[in-house]
N, C-alpha and C positions, 0 to 999 in steps of 0.2 A: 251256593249251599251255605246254610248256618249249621251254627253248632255249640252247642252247651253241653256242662254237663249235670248230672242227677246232684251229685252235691253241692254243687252254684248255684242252686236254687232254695227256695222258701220252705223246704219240709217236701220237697218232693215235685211240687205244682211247677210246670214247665209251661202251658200253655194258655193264658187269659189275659185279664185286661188288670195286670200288677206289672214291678219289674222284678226283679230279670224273670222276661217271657222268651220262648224260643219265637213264638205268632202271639201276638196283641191280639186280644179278640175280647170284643161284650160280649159275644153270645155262649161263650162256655169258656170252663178251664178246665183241664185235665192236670193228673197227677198219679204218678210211681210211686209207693210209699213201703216203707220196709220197717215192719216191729218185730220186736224180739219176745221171747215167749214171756207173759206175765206184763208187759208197756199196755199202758191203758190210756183212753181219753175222758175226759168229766162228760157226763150229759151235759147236750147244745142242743141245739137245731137253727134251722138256716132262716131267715125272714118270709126269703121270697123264691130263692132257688131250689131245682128238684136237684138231687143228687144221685148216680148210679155208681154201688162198687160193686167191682169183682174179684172176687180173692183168685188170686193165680195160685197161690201156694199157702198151704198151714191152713188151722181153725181158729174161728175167733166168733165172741158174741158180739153182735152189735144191737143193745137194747135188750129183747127178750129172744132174738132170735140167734140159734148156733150154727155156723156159715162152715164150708170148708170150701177144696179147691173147687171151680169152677161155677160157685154157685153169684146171683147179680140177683142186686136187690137194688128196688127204687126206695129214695127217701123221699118225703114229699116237703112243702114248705109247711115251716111250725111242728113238723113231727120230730119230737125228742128221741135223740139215742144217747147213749156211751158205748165204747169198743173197749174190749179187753183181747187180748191177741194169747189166745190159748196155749198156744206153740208158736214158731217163729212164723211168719206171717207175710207174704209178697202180695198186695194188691193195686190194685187202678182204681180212681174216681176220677170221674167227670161231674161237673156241677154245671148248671144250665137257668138264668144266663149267670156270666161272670159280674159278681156281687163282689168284692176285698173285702167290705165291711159287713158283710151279710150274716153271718156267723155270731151267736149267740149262747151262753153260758145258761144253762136251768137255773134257776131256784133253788 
Protein backbone atom coordinates (compact mmCIF):
# COMPACT_ATOMS: atom_id res chain seq x y z
CA UNK A 1 0.00 0.00 0.00
CA UNK A 2 1.11 3.77 -0.92
CA UNK A 3 0.42 6.80 0.42
CA UNK A 4 0.51 10.41 -0.01
CA UNK A 5 -0.93 13.12 1.01
CA UNK A 6 -3.24 16.16 -0.71
CA UNK A 7 -0.88 18.77 0.35
CA UNK A 8 2.48 16.83 -0.90
CA UNK A 9 1.32 17.36 -4.04
CA UNK A 10 1.32 20.01 -7.00
CA UNK A 11 -1.94 21.89 -6.42
CA UNK A 12 -3.79 19.11 -5.70
CA UNK A 13 -2.95 16.40 -8.89
CA UNK A 14 -1.97 13.08 -7.21
CA UNK A 15 -2.13 10.83 -10.05
CA UNK A 16 -0.02 11.18 -13.76
CA UNK A 17 2.88 11.10 -15.42
CA UNK A 18 4.83 14.36 -13.05
CA UNK A 19 6.18 13.75 -9.49
CA UNK A 20 5.16 13.34 -6.74
CA UNK A 21 2.41 10.90 -8.18
CA UNK A 22 0.69 8.42 -6.09
CA UNK A 23 0.48 5.93 -9.88
CA UNK A 24 2.71 7.31 -12.73
CA UNK A 25 0.54 7.05 -15.56
CA UNK A 26 0.54 8.87 -19.45
CA UNK A 27 -2.82 8.28 -19.80
CA UNK A 28 -4.50 10.47 -17.43
CA UNK A 29 -3.94 12.55 -14.25
CA UNK A 30 -6.36 13.17 -11.80
CA UNK A 31 -6.74 15.90 -8.95
CA UNK A 32 -8.60 17.13 -5.48
CA UNK A 33 -8.53 20.77 -5.62
CA UNK A 34 -10.06 23.09 -3.06
CA UNK A 35 -10.75 27.26 -3.64
CA UNK A 36 -12.00 29.53 -1.44
CA UNK A 37 -14.87 31.65 -2.42
CA UNK A 38 -13.72 34.59 -4.82
CA UNK A 39 -9.82 32.37 -5.88
CA UNK A 40 -9.84 32.51 -9.70
CA UNK A 41 -7.74 31.11 -12.54
CA UNK A 42 -6.63 33.35 -15.92
CA UNK A 43 -8.22 31.84 -19.13
CA UNK A 44 -5.98 28.60 -20.55
CA UNK A 45 -6.67 25.86 -22.33
CA UNK A 46 -4.88 22.45 -22.64
CA UNK A 47 -3.09 21.67 -26.34
CA UNK A 48 -4.03 18.36 -26.61
CA UNK A 49 -5.79 16.94 -23.43
CA UNK A 50 -9.67 16.60 -22.79
CA UNK A 51 -10.34 17.45 -19.34
CA UNK A 52 -13.41 16.40 -17.00
CA UNK A 53 -14.46 18.40 -13.58
CA UNK A 54 -16.92 17.80 -11.11
CA UNK A 55 -17.67 20.14 -8.45
CA UNK A 56 -18.40 17.89 -5.24
CA UNK A 57 -19.07 20.96 -3.27
CA UNK A 58 -19.79 25.03 -3.83
CA UNK A 59 -20.49 27.11 -7.18
CA UNK A 60 -18.25 28.26 -9.55
CA UNK A 61 -17.96 29.72 -13.27
CA UNK A 62 -15.86 28.15 -15.46
CA UNK A 63 -15.78 30.20 -18.86
CA UNK A 64 -19.46 31.19 -19.57
CA UNK A 65 -20.93 28.50 -17.81
CA UNK A 66 -22.35 28.51 -13.76
CA UNK A 67 -21.61 24.95 -12.22
CA UNK A 68 -22.68 23.80 -8.72
CA UNK A 69 -22.56 20.53 -6.79
CA UNK A 70 -22.57 17.50 -8.74
CA UNK A 71 -22.58 19.04 -11.93
CA UNK A 72 -19.17 17.36 -14.83
CA UNK A 73 -18.38 19.18 -17.62
CA UNK A 74 -16.03 18.02 -20.48
CA UNK A 75 -13.22 20.42 -21.68
CA UNK A 76 -12.08 19.78 -25.01
CA UNK A 77 -8.52 20.33 -26.30
CA UNK A 78 -7.99 24.30 -27.33
CA UNK A 79 -11.20 25.19 -25.71
CA UNK A 80 -10.54 28.39 -23.45
CA UNK A 81 -11.89 28.69 -19.87
CA UNK A 82 -11.23 30.61 -16.61
CA UNK A 83 -12.63 29.54 -13.03
CA UNK A 84 -13.80 31.75 -10.66
CA UNK A 85 -15.12 29.84 -7.43
CA UNK A 86 -18.23 31.59 -6.45
CA UNK A 87 -18.24 30.20 -2.78
CA UNK A 88 -16.01 27.99 -1.46
CA UNK A 89 -15.48 25.17 -3.92
CA UNK A 90 -14.45 21.05 -3.59
CA UNK A 91 -13.86 19.60 -6.85
CA UNK A 92 -12.14 16.73 -9.13
CA UNK A 93 -10.37 16.77 -12.64
CA UNK A 94 -9.14 14.23 -14.43
CA UNK A 95 -7.26 15.22 -17.69
CA UNK A 96 -6.78 12.63 -20.35
CA UNK A 97 -3.75 11.79 -21.53
CA UNK A 98 -1.18 13.13 -18.89
CA UNK A 99 0.42 16.31 -20.80
CA UNK A 100 2.79 18.36 -17.50
CA UNK A 101 3.33 20.75 -20.18
CA UNK A 102 0.05 20.90 -21.91
CA UNK A 103 -1.41 23.65 -20.32
CA UNK A 104 -1.58 27.16 -21.75
CA UNK A 105 -2.21 30.78 -20.86
CA UNK A 106 -4.80 32.99 -23.40
CA UNK A 107 -4.01 35.93 -25.10
Amino acid sequence: MRRIRLEDTTGGWFTGNFTPSILKSENFEVCIKRYKSGEREPRHYQLLASEITVIISGTARMGSELLGENDVILLEPLEEYDFEALSDVVLVAVKSPSLPDDKRLSE
